[in-house]
C-alpha positions in Angstrom: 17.9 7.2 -5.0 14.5 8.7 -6.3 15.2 12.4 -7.2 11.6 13.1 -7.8 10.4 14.8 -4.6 6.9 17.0 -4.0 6.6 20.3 -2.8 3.7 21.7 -0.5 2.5 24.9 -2.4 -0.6 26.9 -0.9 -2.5 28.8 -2.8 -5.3 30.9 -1.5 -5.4 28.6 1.6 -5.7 25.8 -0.6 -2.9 23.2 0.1 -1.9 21.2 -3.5 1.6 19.7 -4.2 3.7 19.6 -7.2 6.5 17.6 -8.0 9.7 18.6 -8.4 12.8 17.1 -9.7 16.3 18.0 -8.2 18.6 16.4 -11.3 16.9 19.2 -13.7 15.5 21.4 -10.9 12.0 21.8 -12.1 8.4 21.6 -11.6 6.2 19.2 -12.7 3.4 20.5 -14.8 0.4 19.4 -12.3 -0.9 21.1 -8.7 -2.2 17.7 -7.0 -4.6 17.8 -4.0 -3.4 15.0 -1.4 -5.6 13.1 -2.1 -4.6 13.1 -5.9 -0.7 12.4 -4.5 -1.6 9.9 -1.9 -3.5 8.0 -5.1 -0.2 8.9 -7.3 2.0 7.6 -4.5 0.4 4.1 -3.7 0.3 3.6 -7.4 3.9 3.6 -8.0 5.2 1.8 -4.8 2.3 -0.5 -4.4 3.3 -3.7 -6.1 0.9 -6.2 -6.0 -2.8 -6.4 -4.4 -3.5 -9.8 -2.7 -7.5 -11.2 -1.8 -7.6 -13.4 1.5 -11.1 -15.4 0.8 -11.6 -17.2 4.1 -14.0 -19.7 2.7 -11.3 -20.8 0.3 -8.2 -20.6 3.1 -10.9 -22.8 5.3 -11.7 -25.6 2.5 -7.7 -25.5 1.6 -6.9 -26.1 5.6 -9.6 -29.0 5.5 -8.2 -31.1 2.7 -4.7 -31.0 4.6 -3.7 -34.3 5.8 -1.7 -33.5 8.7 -3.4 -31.5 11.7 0.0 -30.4 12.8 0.4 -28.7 9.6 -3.1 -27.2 9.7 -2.7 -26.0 12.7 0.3 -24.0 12.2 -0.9 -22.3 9.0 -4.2 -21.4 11.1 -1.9 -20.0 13.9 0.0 -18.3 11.2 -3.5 -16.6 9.8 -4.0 -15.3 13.4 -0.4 -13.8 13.9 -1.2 -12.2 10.8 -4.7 -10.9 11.2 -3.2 -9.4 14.8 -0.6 -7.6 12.6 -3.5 -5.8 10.7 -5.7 -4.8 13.5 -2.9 -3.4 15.9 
């Protein structure tokens, strides 16, 4: 369980977060904006970035042999594009 947790802290009207550990119950040194945390965030828990070309997916589909099997990975590129936009 991550014990590292951020606190909202306005200051002036100005909204920043800190972090705050609960095993040692302190503060962090830095005031983030969100902006600052969202970046912070996505940097630890995002593992791995991936680059869908669809000129190369295309060429890949055409040099498959069996149109069964192209067909399923195209139908599978769909499903998967739906995913993204709903």
């Amino acid at each position: 369980m991550m014990e590292e947790r951020y606190h909202r802290i306005v200051v002036d009207g100005e909204t920043y977060y800190r972090e705050y550990c609960e095993r040692i119950d302190r503060y962090g040194n830095e005031l983030l904006t969100e902006e600052e945390l969202i970046e912070t965030l996505l940097w630890e828990v995002v593992e791995d970035e991936i680059t869908v070309d669809h000129h190369r997916v295309e060429n890949a589909l055409r040099r498959m042999m069996d149109q069964t099997d192209q067909n399923l990975i195209r139908n599978y590129i769909l499903f998967l594009e739906r995913q993204l936009s709903d």
